[in-house]
NUGU-556927 format. One record per atom (N, C-alpha, C, O): residue number from 1; atom name; y negated, x negated, z negated; residue in one letter. Coordinates in Angstrom, 2 decimals. Layout:
<node><pos>NUM</pos><site>CA</site><v>Y</v><u>X</u><w>Z</w><code>A</code></node>
...
// end
This chain:
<node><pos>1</pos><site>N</site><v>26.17</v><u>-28.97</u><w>31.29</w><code>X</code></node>
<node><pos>1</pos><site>CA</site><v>25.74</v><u>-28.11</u><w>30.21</w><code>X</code></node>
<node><pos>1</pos><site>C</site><v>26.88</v><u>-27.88</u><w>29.23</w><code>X</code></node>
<node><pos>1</pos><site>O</site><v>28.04</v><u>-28.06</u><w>29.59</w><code>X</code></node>
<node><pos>2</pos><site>N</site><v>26.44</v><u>-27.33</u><w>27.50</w><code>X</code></node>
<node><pos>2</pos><site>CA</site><v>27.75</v><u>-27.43</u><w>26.68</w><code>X</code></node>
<node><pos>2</pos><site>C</site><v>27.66</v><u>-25.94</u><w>26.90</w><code>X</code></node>
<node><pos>2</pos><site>O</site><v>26.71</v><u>-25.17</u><w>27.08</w><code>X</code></node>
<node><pos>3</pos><site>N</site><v>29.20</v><u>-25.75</u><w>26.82</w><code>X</code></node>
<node><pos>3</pos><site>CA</site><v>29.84</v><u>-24.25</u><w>26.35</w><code>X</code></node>
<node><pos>3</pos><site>C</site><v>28.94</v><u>-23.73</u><w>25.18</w><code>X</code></node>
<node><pos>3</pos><site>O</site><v>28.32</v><u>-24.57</u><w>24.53</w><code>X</code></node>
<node><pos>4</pos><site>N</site><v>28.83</v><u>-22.43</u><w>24.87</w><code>X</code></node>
<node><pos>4</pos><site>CA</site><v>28.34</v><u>-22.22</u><w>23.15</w><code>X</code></node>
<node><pos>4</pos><site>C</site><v>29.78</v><u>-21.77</u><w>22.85</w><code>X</code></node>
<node><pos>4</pos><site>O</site><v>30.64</v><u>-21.19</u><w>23.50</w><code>X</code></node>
<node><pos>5</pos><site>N</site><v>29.69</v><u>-22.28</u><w>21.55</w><code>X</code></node>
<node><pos>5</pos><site>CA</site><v>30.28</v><u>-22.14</u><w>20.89</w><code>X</code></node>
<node><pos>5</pos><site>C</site><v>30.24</v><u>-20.80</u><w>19.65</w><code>X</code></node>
<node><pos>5</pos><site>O</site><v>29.20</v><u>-20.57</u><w>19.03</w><code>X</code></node>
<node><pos>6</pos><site>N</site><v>31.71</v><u>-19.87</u><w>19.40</w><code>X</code></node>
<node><pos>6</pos><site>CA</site><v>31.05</v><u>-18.47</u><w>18.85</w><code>X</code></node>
<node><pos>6</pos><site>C</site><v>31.84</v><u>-18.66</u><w>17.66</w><code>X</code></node>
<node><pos>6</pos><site>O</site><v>32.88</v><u>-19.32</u><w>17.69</w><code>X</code></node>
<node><pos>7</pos><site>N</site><v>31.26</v><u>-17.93</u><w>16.23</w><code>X</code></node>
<node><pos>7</pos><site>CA</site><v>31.71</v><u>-18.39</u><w>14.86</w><code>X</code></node>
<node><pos>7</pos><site>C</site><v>32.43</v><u>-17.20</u><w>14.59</w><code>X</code></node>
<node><pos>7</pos><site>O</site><v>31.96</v><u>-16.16</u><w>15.04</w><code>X</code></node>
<node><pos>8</pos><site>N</site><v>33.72</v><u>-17.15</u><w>13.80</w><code>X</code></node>
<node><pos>8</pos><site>CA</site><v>34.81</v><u>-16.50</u><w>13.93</w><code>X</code></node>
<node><pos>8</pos><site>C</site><v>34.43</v><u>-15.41</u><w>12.71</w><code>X</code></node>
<node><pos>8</pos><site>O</site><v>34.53</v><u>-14.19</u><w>12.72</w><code>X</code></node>
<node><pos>9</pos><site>N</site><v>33.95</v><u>-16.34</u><w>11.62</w><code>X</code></node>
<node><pos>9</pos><site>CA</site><v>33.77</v><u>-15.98</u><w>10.34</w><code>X</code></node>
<node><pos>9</pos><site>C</site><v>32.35</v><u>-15.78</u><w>10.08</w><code>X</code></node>
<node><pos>9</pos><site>O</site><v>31.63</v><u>-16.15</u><w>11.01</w><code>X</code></node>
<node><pos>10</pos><site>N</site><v>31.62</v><u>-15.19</u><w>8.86</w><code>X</code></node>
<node><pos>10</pos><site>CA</site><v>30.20</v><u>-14.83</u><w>8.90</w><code>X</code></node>
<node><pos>10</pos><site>C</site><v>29.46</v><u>-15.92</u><w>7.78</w><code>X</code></node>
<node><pos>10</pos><site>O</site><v>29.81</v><u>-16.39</u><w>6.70</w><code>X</code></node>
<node><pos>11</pos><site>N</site><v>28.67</v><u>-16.01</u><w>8.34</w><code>X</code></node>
<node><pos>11</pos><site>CA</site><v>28.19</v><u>-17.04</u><w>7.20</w><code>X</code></node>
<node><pos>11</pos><site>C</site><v>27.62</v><u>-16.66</u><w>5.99</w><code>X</code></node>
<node><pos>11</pos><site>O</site><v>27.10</v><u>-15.59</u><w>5.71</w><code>X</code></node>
<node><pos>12</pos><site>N</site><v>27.81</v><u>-17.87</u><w>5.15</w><code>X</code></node>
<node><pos>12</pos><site>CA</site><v>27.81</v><u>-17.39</u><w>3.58</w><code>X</code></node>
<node><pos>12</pos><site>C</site><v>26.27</v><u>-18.50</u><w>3.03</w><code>X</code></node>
<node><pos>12</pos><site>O</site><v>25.99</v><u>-19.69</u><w>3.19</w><code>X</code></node>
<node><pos>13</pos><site>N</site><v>25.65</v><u>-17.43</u><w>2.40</w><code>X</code></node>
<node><pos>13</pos><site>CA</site><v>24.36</v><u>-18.83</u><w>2.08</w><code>X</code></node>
<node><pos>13</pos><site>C</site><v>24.83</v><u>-18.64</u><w>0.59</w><code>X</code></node>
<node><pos>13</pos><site>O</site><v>25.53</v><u>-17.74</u><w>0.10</w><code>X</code></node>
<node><pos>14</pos><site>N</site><v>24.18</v><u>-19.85</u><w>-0.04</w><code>X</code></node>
<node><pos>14</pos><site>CA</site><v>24.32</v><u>-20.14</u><w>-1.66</w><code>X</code></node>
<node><pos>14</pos><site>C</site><v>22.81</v><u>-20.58</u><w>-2.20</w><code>X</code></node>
<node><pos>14</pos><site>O</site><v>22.05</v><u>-21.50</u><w>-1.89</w><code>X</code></node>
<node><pos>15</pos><site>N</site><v>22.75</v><u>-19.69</u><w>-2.95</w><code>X</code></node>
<node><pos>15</pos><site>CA</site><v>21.35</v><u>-19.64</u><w>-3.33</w><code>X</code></node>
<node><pos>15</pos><site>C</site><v>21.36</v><u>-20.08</u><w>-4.88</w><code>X</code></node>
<node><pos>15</pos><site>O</site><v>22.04</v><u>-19.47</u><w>-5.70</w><code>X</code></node>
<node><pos>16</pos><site>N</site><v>20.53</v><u>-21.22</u><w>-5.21</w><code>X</code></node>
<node><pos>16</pos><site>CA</site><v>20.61</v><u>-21.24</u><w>-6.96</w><code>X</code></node>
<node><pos>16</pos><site>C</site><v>19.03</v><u>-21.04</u><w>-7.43</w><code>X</code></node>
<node><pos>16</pos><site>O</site><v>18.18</v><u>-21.81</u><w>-6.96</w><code>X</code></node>
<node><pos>17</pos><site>N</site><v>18.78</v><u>-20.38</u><w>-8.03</w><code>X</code></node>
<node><pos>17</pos><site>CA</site><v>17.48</v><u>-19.79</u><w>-8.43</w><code>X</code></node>
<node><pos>17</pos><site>C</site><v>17.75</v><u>-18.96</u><w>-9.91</w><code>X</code></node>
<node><pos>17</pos><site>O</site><v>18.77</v><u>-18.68</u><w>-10.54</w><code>X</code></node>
<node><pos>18</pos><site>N</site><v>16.14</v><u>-18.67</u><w>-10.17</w><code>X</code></node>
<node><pos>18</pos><site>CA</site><v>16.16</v><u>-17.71</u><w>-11.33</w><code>X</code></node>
<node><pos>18</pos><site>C</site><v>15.86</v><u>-16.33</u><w>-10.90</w><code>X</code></node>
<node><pos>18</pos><site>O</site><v>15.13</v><u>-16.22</u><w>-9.91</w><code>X</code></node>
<node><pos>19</pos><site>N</site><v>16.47</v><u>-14.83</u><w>-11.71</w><code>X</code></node>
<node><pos>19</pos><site>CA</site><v>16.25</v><u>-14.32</u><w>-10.89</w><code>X</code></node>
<node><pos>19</pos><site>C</site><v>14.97</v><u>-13.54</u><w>-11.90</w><code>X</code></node>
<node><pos>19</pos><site>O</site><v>14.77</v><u>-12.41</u><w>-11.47</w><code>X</code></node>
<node><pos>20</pos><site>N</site><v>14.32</v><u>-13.79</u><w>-12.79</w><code>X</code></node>
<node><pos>20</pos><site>CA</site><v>13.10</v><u>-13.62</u><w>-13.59</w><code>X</code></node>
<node><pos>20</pos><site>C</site><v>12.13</v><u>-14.56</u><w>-13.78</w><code>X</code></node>
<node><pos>20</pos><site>O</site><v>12.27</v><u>-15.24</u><w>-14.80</w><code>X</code></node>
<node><pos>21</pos><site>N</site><v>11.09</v><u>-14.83</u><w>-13.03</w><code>X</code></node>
<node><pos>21</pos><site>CA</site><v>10.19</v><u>-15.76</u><w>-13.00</w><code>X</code></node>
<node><pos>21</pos><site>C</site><v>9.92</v><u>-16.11</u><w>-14.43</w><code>X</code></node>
<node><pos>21</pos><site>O</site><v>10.71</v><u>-15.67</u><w>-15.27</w><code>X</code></node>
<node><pos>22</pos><site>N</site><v>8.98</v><u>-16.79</u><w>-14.80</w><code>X</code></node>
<node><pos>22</pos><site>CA</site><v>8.56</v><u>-17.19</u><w>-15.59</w><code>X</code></node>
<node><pos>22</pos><site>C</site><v>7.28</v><u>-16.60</u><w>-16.36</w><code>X</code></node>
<node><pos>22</pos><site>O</site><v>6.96</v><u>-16.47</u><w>-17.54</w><code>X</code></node>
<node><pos>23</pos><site>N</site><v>6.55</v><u>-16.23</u><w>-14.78</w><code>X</code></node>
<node><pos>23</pos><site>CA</site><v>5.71</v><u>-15.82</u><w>-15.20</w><code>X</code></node>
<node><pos>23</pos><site>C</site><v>5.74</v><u>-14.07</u><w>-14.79</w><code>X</code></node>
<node><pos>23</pos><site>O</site><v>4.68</v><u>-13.54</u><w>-14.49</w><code>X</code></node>
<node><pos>24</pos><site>N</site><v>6.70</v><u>-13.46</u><w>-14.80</w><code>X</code></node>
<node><pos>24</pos><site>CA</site><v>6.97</v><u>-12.06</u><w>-14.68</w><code>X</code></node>
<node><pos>24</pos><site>C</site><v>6.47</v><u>-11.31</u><w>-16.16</w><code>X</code></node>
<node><pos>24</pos><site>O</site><v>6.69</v><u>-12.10</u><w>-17.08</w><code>X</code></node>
<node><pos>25</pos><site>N</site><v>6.12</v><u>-10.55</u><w>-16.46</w><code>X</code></node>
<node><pos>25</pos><site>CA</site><v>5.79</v><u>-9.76</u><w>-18.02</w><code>X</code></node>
<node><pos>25</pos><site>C</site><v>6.60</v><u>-8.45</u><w>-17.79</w><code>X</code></node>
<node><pos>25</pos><site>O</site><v>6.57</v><u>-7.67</u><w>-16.83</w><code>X</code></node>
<node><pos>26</pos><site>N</site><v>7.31</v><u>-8.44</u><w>-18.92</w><code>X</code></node>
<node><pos>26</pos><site>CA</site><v>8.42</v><u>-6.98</u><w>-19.54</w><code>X</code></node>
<node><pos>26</pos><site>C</site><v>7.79</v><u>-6.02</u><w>-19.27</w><code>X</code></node>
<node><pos>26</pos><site>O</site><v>6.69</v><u>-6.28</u><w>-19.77</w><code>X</code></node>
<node><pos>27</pos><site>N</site><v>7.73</v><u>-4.97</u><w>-18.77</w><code>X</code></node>
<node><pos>27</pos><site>CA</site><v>7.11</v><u>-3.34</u><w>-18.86</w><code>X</code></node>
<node><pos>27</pos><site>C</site><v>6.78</v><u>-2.83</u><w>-20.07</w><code>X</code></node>
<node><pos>27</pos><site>O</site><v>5.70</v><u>-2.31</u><w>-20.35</w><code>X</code></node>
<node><pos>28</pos><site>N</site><v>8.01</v><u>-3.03</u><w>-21.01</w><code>X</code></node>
<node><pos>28</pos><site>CA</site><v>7.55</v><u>-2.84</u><w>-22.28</w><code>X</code></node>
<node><pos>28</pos><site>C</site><v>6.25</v><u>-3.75</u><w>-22.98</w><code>X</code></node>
<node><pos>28</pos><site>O</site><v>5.44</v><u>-3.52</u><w>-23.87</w><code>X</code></node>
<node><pos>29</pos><site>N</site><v>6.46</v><u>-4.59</u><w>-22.30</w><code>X</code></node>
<node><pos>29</pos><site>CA</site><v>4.86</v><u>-5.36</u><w>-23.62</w><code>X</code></node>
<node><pos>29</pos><site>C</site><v>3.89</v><u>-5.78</u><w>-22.37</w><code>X</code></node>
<node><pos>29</pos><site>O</site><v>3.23</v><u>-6.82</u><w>-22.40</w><code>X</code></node>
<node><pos>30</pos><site>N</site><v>3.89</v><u>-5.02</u><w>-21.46</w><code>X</code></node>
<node><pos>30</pos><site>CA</site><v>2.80</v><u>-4.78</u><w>-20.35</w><code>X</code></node>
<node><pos>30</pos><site>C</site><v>1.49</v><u>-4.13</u><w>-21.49</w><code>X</code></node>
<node><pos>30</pos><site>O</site><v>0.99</v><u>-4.95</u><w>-22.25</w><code>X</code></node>
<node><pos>31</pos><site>N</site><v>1.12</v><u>-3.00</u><w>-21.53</w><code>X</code></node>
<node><pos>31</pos><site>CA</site><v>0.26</v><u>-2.76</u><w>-22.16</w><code>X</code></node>
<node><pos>31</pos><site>C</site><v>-0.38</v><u>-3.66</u><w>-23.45</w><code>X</code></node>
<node><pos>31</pos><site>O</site><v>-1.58</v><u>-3.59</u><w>-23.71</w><code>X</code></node>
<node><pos>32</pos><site>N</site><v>0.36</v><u>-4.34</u><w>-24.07</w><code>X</code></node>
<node><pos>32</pos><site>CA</site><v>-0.29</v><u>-5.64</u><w>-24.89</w><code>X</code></node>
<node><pos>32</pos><site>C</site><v>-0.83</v><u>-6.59</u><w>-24.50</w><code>X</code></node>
<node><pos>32</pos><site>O</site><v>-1.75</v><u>-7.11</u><w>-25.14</w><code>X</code></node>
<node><pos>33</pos><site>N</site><v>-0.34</v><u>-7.11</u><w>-23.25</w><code>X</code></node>
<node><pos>33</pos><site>CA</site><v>-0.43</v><u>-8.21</u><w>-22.24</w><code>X</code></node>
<node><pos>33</pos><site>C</site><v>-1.84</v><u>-8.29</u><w>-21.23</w><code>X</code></node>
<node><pos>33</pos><site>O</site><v>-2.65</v><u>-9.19</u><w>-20.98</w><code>X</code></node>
<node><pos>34</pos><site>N</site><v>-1.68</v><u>-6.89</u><w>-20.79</w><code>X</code></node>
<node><pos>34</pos><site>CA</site><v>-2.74</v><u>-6.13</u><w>-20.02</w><code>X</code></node>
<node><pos>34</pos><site>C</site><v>-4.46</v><u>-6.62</u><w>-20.91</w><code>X</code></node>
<node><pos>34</pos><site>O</site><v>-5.35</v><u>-7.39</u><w>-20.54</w><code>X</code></node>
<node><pos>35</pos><site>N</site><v>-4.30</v><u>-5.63</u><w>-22.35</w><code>X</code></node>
<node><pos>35</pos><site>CA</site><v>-5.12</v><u>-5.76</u><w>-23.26</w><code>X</code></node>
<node><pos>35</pos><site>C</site><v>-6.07</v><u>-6.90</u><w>-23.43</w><code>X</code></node>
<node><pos>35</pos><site>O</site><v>-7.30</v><u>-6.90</u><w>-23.41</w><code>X</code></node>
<node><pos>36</pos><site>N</site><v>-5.08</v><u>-8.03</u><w>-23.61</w><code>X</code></node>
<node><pos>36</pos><site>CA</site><v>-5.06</v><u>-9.39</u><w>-24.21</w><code>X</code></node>
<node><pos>36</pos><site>C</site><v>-5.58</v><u>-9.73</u><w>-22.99</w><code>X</code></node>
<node><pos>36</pos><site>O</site><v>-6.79</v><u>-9.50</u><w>-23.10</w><code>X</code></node>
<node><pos>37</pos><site>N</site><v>-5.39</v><u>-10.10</u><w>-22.03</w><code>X</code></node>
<node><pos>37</pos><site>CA</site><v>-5.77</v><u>-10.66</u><w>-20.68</w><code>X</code></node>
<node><pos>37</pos><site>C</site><v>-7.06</v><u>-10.18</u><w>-20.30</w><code>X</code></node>
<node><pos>37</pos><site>O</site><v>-7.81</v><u>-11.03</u><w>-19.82</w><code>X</code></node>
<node><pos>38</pos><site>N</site><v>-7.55</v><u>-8.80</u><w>-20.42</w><code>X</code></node>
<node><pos>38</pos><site>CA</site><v>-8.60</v><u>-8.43</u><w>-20.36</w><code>X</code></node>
<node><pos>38</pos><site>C</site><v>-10.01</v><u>-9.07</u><w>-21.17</w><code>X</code></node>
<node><pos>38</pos><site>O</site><v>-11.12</v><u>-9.38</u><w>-20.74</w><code>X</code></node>
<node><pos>39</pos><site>N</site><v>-9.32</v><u>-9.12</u><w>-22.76</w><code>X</code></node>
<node><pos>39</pos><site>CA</site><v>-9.86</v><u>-9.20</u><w>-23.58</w><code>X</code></node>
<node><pos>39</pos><site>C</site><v>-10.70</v><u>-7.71</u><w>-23.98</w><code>X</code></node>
<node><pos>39</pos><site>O</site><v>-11.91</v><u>-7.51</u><w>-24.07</w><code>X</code></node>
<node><pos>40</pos><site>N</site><v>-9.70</v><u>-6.90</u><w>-24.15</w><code>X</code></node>
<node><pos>40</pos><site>CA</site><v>-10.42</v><u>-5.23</u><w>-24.74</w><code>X</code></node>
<node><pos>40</pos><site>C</site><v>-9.77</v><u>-4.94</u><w>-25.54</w><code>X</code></node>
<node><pos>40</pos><site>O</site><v>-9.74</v><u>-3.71</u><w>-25.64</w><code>X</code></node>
<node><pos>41</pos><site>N</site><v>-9.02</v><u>-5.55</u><w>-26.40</w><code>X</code></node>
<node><pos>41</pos><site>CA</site><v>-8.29</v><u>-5.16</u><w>-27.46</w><code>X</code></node>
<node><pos>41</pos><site>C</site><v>-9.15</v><u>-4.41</u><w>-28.72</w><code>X</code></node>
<node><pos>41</pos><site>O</site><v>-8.56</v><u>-4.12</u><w>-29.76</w><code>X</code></node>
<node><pos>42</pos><site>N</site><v>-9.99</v><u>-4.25</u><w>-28.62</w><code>X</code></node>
<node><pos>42</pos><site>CA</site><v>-11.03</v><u>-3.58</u><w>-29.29</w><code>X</code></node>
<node><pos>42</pos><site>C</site><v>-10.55</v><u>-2.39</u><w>-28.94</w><code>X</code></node>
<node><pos>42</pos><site>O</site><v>-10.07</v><u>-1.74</u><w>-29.87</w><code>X</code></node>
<node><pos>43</pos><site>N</site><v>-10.53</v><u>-1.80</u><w>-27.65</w><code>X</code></node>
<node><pos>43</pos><site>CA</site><v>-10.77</v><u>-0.42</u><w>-27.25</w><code>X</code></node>
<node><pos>43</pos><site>C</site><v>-9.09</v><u>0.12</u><w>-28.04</w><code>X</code></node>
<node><pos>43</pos><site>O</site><v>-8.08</v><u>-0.31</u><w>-27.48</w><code>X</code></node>
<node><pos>44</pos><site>N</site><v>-8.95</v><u>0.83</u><w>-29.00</w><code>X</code></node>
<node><pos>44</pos><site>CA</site><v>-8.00</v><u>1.27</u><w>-29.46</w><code>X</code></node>
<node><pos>44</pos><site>C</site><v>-7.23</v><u>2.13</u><w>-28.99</w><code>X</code></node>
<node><pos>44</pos><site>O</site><v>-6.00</v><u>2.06</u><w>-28.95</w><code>X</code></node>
<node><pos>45</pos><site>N</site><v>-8.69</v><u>3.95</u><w>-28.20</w><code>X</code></node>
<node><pos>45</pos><site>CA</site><v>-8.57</v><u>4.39</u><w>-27.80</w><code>X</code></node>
<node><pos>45</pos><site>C</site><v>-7.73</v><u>4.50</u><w>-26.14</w><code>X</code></node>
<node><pos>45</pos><site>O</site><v>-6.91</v><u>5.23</u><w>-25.58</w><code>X</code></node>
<node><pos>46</pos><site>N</site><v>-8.20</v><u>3.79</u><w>-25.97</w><code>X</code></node>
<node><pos>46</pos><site>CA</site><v>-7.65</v><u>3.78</u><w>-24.48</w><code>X</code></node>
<node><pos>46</pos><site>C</site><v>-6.32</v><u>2.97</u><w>-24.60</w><code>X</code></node>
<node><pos>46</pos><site>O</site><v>-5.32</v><u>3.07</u><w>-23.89</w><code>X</code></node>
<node><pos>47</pos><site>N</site><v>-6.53</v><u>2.19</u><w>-25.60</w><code>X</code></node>
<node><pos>47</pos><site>CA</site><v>-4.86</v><u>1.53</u><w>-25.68</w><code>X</code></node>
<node><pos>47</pos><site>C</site><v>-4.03</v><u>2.51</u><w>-26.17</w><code>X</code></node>
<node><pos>47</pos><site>O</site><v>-3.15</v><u>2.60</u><w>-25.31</w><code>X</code></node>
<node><pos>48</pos><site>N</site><v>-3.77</v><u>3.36</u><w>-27.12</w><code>X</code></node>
<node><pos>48</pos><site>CA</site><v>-3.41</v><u>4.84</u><w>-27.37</w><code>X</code></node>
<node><pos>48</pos><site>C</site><v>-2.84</v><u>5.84</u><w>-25.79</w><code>X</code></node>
<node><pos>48</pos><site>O</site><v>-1.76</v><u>6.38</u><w>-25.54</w><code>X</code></node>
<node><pos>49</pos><site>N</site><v>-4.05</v><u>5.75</u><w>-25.06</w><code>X</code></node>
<node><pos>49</pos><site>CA</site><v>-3.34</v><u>6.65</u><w>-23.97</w><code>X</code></node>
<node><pos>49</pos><site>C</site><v>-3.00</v><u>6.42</u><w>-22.82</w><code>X</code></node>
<node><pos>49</pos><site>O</site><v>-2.81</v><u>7.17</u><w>-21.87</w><code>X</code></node>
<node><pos>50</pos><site>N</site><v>-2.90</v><u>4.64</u><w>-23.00</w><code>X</code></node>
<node><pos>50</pos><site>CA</site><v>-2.31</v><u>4.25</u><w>-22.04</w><code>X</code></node>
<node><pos>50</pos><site>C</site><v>-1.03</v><u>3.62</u><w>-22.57</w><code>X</code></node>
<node><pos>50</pos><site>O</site><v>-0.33</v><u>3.06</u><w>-21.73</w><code>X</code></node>
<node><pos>51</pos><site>N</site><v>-0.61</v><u>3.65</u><w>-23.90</w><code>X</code></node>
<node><pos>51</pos><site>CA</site><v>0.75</v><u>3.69</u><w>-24.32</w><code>X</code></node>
<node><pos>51</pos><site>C</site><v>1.64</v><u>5.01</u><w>-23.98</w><code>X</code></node>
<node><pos>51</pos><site>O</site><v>2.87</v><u>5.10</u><w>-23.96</w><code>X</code></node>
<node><pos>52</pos><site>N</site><v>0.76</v><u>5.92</u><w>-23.76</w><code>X</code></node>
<node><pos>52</pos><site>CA</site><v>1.02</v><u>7.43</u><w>-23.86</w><code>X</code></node>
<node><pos>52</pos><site>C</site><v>1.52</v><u>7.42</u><w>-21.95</w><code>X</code></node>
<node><pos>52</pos><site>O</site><v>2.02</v><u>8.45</u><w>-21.52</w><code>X</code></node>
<node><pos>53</pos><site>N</site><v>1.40</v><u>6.68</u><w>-21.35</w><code>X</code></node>
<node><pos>53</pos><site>CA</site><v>2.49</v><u>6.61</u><w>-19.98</w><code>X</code></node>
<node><pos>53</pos><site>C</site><v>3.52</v><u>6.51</u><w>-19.85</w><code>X</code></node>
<node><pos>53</pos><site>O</site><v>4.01</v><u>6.49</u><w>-18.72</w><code>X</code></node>
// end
């Protein structure tokens, strides 16, 4: 059988990535986005008081 063997030092990972998807949407232009996706951009009102959050 082998000995185990014990690591002195801690291991280090390296990660290369983005760290904002692509398809993530700003908070700020959430409520435009929201709208548009729905297709209720008509409703003025409710876009009004849900800017108002």
């Amino acid at each position: 059988m082998e000995e185990s063997r014990e690591c002195k030092v801690p291991a280090a990972i390296l990660a290369i990535g983005t760290a904002n998807p692509s398809n993530c949407v700003n908070q700020d232009n959430y409520p435009n986005f929201l709208f548009y996706v729905t297709n209720t951009q008509h409703l003025t009102n409710v876009k009004e008081k849900f800017f108002a959050f």
